[in-house]
One Martini backbone bead per residue (centre of mass of N, CA, C, O) as a GRO file, in nm:
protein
  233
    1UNK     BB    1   1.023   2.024  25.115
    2UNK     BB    2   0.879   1.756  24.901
    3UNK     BB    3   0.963   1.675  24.551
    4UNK     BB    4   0.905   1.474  24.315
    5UNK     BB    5   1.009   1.658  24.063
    6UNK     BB    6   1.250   1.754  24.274
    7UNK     BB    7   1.396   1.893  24.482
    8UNK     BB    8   1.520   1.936  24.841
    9UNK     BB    9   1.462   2.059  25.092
   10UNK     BB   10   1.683   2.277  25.289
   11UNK     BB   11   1.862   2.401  25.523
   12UNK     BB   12   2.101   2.594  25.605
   13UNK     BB   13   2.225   2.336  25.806
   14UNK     BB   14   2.271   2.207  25.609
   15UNK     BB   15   2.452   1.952  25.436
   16UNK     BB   16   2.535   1.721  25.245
   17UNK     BB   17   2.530   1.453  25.440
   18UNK     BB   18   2.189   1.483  25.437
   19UNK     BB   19   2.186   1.431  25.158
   20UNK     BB   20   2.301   1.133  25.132
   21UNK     BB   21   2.113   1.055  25.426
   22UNK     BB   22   1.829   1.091  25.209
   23UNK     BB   23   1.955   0.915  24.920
   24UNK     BB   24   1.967   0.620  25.097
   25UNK     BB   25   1.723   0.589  25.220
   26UNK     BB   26   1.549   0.595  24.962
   27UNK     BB   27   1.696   0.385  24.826
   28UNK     BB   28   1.649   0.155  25.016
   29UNK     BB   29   1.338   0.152  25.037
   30UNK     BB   30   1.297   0.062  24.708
   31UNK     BB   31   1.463  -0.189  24.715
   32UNK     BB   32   1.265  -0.332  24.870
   33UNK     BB   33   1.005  -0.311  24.758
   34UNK     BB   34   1.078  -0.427  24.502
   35UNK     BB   35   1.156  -0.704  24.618
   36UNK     BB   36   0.878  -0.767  24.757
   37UNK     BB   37   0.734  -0.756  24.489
   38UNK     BB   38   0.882  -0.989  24.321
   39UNK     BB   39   0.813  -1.202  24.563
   40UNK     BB   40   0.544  -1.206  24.542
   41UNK     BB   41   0.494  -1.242  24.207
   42UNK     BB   42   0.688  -1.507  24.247
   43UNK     BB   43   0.499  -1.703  24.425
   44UNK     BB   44   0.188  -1.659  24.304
   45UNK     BB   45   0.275  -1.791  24.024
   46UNK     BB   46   0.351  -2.034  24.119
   47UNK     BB   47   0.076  -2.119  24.333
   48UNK     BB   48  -0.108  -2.074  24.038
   49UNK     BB   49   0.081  -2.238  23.805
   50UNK     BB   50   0.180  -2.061  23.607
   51UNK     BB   51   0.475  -2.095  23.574
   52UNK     BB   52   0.476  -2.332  23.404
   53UNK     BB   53   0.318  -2.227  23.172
   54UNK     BB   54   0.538  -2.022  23.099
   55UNK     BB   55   0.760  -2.213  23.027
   56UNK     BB   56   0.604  -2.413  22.796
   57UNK     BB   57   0.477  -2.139  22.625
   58UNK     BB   58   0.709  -1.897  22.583
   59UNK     BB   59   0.640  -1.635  22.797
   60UNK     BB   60   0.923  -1.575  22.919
   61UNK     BB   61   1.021  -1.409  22.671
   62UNK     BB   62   0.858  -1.168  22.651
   63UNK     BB   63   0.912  -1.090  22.947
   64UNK     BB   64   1.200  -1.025  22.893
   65UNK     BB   65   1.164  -0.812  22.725
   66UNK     BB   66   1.015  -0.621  22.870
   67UNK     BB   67   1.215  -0.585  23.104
   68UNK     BB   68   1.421  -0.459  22.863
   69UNK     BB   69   1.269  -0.222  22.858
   70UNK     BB   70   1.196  -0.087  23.133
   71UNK     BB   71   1.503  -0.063  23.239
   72UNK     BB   72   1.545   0.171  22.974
   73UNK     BB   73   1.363   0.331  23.037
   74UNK     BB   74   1.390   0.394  23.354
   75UNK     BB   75   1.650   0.550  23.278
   76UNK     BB   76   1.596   0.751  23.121
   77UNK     BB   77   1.358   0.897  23.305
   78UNK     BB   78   1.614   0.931  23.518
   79UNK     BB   79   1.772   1.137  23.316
   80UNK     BB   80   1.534   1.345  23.290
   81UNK     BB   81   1.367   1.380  23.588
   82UNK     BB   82   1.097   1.173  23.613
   83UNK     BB   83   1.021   1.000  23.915
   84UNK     BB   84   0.733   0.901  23.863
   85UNK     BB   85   0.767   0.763  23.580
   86UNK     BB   86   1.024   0.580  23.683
   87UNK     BB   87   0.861   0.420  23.894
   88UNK     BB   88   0.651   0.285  23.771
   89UNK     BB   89   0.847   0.150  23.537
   90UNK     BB   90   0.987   0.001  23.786
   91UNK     BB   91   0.760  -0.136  23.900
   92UNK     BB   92   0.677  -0.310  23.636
   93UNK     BB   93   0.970  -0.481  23.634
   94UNK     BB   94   0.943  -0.610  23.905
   95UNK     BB   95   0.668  -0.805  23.787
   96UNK     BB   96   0.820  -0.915  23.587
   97UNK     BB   97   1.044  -1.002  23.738
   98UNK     BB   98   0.894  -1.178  23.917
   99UNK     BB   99   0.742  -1.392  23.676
  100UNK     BB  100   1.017  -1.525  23.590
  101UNK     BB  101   1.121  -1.591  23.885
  102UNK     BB  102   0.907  -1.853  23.952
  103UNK     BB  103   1.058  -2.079  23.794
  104UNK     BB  104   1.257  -2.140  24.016
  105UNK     BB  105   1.010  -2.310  24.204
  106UNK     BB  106   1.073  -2.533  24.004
  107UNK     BB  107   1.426  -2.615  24.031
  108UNK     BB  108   1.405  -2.556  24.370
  109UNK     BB  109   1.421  -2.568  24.658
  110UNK     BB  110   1.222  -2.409  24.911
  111UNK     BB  111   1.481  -2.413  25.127
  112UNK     BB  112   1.692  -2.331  24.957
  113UNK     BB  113   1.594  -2.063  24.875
  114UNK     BB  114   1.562  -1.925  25.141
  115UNK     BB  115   1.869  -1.943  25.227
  116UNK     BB  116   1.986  -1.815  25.016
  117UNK     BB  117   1.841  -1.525  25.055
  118UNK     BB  118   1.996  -1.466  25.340
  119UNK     BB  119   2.304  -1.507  25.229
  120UNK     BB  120   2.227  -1.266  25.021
  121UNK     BB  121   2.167  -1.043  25.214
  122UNK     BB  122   2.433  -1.063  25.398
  123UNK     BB  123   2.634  -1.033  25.173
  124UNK     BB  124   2.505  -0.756  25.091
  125UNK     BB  125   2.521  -0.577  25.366
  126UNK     BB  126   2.841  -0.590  25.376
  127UNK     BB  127   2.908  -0.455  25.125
  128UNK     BB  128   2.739  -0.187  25.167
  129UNK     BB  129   2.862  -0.119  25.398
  130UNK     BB  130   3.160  -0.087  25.267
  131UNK     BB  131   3.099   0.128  25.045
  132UNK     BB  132   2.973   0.338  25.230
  133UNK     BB  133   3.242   0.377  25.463
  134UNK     BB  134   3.473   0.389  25.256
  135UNK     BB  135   3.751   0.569  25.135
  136UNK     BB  136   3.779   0.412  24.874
  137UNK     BB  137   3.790   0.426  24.590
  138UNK     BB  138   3.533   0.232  24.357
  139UNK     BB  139   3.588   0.261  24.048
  140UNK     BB  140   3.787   0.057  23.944
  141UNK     BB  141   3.610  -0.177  24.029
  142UNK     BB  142   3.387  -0.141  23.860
  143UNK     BB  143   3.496  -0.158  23.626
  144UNK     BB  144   3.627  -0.422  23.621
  145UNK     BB  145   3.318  -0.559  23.641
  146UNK     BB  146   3.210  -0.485  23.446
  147UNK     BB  147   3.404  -0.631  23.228
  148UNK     BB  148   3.326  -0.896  23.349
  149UNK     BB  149   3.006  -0.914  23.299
  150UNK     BB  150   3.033  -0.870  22.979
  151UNK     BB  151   3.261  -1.154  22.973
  152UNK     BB  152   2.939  -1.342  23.096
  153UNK     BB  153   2.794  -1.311  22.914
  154UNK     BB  154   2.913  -1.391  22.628
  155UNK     BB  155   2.996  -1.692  22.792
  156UNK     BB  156   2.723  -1.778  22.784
  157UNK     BB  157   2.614  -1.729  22.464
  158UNK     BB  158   2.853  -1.982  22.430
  159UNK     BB  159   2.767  -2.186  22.591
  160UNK     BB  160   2.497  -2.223  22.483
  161UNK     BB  161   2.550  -2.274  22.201
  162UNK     BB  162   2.776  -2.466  22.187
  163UNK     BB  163   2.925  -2.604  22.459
  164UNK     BB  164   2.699  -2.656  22.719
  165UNK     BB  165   2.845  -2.654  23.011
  166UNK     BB  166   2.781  -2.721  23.345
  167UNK     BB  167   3.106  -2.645  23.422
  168UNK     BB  168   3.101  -2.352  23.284
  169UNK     BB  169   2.873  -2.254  23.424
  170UNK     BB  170   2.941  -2.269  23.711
  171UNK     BB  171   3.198  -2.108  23.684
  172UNK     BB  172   3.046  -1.837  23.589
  173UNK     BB  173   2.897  -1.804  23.875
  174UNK     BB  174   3.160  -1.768  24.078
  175UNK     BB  175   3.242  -1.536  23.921
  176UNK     BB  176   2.976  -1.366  23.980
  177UNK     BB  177   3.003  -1.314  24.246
  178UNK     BB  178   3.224  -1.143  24.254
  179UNK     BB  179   3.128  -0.948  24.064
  180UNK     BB  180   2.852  -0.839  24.264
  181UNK     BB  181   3.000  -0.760  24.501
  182UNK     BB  182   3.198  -0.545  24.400
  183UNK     BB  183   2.946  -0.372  24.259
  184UNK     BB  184   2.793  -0.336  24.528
  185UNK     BB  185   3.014  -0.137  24.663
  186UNK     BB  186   2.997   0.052  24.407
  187UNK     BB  187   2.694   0.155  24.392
  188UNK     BB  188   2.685   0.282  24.685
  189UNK     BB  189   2.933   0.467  24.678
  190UNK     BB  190   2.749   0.637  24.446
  191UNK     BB  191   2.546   0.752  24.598
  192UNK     BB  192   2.730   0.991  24.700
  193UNK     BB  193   2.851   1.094  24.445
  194UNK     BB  194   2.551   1.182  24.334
  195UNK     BB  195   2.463   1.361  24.551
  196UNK     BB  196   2.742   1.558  24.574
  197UNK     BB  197   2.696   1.669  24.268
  198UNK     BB  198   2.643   1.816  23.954
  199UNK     BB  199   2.369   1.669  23.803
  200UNK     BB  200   2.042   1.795  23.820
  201UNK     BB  201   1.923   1.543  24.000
  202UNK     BB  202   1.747   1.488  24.207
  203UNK     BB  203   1.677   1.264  24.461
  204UNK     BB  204   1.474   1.061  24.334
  205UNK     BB  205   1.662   0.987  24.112
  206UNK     BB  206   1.896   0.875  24.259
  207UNK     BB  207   1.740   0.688  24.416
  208UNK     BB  208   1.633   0.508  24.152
  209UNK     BB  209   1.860   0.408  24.030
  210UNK     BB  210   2.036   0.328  24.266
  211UNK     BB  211   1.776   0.082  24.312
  212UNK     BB  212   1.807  -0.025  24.081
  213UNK     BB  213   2.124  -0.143  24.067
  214UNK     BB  214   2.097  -0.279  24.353
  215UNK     BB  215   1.855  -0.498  24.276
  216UNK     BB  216   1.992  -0.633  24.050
  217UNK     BB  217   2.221  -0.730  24.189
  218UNK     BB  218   2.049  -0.913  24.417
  219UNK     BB  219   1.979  -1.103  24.177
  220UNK     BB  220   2.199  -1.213  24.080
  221UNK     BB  221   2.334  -1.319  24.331
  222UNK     BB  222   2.101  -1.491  24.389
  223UNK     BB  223   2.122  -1.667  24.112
  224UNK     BB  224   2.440  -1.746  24.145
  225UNK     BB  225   2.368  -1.903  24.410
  226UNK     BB  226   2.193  -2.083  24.336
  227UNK     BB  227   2.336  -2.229  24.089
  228UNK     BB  228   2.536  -2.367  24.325
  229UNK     BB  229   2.372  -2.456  24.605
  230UNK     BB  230   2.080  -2.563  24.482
  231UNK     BB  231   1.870  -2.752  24.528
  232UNK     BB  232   1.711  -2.985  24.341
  233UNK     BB  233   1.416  -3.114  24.254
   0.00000   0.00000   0.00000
């Protein structure tokens, strides 16, 4: 029997695997929900206007603000052992950066959006089956590319004050893309050490937080083939 803000009863003949393959299921059934989410609300912002008004009158910076406190209360919450009101939280987040996204569809063509989502997919599919199968630790590769995503921030917020330059930006873009691969197949098979350690933390925890870490991957990899590959309207 399941208690959204405890454990899952297993019988006696479950085993780890069981759990493993309940909190994966999980984290992905919230993944895909998110993505759903995020983009009804970044289509509809787009085509009722809105997208052009919050771009032009600076609304679209307080978005952000916004977003980037729920995805922080949403870990909280989930490091609490919260998942009911860490759904919320994340759902929240979801329509926020749903809201934010509208605006590629002001500087890209609904074709190439529609193709790079698809192409998007398949490559984190592939990743996370990677991930899922493995028997390769791939912590020491998450550990780098986290270093990594770190040091395309900071170099970014270079590129933006200084430099400027389109073509460090470019650059910046395509390292990006390898380092969200990498993540993509370290967040999954995260699912699985989460599931089976003795972290304290729910089924539904551990799969908020995981589909939470998988979601944020799958927008910026699609975010950083848009800025590749993606023509401008």
């Amino acid at each position: 029997m399941d208690n959204f803000n405890g454990y899952t009863s297993y019988d006696s003949q479950s085993d780890a695997q069981d759990r493993v393959q309940d909190i994966t299921v999980k984290t992905f059934m919230y993944m895909f929900f998110a993505l759903i989410v995020s983009g009804f609300f970044a289509f509809v912002t787009y085509a009722t206007g809105n997208a052009e008004e919050m771009y032009s009158n600076g609304t679209i910076v307080i978005l952000i603000v916004v977003e980037i406190i729920s995805v922080v209360v949403t870990t909280i919450l989930v490091r609490k052992n919260l998942p009911a009101a860490a759904a919320v939280c994340g759902t929240i987040y979801c329509i926020v950066n749903g809201l934010t996204l509208s605006v590629i569809f002001l500087r890209y063509q609904m074709q190439s959006i529609v193709a790079i989502f698809f192409v998007t997919a398949a490559i984190f599919g592939a990743m996370a089956l990677y991930g899922a199968k493995t028997k390769t630790d791939l912590t020491s590769i998450g550990n780098l590319c986290m270093m990594g995503l770190i040091g395309i921030i900071l170099m970014t917020f270079v590129n933006i004050l200084f430099l400027k330059s389109v073509g460090f930006d470019l650059a910046l873009s395509y390292v990006g893309v390898l380092i969200f691969v990498g993540i993509t197949a370290y967040d999954t098979q995260r699912i699985r050490k989460l599931a089976t350690s003795d972290n304290g933390m729910s089924p539904y925890s551990i799969a908020i937080l995981c589909a939470l870490n998988l979601y944020l991957d799958f927008i910026n990899l699609f975010l950083k083939l848009l800025r590749i590959f993606a023509r401008n309207r």
